[in-house]
C-alpha positions in Angstrom: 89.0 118.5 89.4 90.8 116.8 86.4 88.5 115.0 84.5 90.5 111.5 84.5 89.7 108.3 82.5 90.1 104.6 84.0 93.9 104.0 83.7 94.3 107.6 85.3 92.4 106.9 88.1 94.3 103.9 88.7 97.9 105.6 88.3 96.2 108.6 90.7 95.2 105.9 93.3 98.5 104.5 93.3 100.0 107.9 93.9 97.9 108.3 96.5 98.7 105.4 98.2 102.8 106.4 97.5 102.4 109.7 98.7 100.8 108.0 102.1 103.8 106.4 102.5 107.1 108.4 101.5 105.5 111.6 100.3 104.4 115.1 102.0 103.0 118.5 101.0 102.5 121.0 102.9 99.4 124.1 102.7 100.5 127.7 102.5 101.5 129.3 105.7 102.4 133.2 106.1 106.3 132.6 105.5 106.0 129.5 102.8 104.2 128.9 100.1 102.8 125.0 99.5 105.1 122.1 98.8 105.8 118.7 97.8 108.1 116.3 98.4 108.6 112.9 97.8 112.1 110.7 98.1 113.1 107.2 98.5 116.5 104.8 98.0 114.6 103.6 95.4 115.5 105.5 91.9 113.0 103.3 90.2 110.0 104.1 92.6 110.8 107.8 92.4 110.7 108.2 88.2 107.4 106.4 88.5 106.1 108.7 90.9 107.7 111.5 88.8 105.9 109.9 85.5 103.0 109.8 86.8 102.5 113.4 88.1 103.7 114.4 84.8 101.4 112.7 82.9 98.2 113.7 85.1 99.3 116.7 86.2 101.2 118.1 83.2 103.6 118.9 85.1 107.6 118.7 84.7 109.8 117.3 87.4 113.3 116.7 88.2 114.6 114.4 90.5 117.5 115.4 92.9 120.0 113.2 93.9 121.1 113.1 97.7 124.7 111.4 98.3 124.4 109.5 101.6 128.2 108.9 101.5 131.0 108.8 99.3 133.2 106.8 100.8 131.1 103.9 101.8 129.5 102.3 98.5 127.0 100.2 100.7 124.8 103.3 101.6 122.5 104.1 98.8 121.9 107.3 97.8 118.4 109.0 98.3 116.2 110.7 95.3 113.9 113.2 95.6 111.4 115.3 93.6 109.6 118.7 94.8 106.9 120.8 93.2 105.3 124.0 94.3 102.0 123.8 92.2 101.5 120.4 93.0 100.0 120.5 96.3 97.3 122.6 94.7 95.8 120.0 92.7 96.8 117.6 95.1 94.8 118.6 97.8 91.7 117.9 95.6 92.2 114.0 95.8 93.8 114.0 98.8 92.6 116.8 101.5 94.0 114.8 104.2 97.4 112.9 104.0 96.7 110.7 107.3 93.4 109.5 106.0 92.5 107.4 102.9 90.3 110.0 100.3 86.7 109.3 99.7 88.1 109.1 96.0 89.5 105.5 97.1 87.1 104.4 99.6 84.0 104.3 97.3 85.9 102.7 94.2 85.7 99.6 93.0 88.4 97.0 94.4 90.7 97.9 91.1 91.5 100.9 92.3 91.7 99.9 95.7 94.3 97.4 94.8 96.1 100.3 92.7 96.1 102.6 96.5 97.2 99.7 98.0 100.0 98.8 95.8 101.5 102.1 95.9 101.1 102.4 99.6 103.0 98.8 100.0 105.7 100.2 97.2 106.6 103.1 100.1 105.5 101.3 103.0 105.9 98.0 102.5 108.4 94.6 101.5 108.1 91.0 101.4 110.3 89.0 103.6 111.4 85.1 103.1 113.9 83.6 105.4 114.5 80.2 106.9 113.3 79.3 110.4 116.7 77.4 111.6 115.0 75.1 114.5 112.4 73.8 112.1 114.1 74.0 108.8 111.7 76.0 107.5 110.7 79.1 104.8 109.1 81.7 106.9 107.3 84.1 104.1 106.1 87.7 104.9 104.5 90.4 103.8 104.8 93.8 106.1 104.4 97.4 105.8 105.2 100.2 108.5 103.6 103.0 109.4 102.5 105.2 112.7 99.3 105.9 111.6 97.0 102.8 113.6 93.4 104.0 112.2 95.1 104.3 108.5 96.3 100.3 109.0 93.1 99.2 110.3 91.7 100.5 106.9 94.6 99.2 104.9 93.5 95.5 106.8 90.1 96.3 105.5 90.9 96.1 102.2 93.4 93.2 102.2 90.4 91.7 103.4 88.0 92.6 100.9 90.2 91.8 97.6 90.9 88.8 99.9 87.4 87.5 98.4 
């Protein structure tokens, strides 16, 4: 493993908590060697995801850009980075992508908060709207995933930082 200082750990939990959500890597099989991938609408989300591997990983990235459509400007287009070697060190934080690493389950509630911001970031939005028969704000904050056991842990930590 990567001997990593405080802020590193951080930006490492908050990957983690990314990847979770929009990312995937896959192990070497007989045909294909390992792989990463991680995309989103979100150009923003991606260079920070790009930044970060970069910067604990050393390891350059590119991000691709995916044209939904050309002719209707309300679709957004889709960006993506991929990596080869990174599922190698990956898999030494994160051995399973469905479940949260020991790495973030026996940290203190900073880097909790930093997995559970990045998870939210993919997963996640806030929601405000107006509740028309009572004239009122209706404020939300949701994330989506098929994963039960991994939201039950997720509502474990909301619950402690809650404190």
């Amino acid at each position: 493993m990567i001997e990593l200082n405080d802020h590193q750990k951080g930006e490492l939990a908050y990957l983690i908590g990314a990847v979770i959500g929009d990312g995937c890597y896959t192990t070497p099989t007989e045909k294909y060697g390992p792989r990463f991938c991680f995309s989103s609408s979100d150009k923003e989300f991606v260079l920070k995801i790009k930044n970060i591997i970069e910067n604990i990983f050393s390891l350059s990235l590119s991000i691709t850009v995916e044209k939904l459509s050309l002719k209707n400007k309300n679709w957004r287009d889709h960006y993506g980075i991929t990596s080869r070697p990174l599922p190698r060190f990956l898999k030494l934080y994160l051995p399973d992508k469905n479940k949260i690493p020991l790495f973030i389950k026996d940290s203190n509630n900073i880097i909790k908060a930093r997995f559970l911001s990045g998870f939210f970031d993919a997963e996640g939005g806030i929601c405000i709207s107006t509740i028309k028969s009572r004239n009122a704000l209706d404020r939300r904050l949701y994330c989506h995933n098929s994963n039960l056991e991994l939201l039950k842990e997720i509502k474990i930590y909301l619950k402690e930082l809650d404190t």
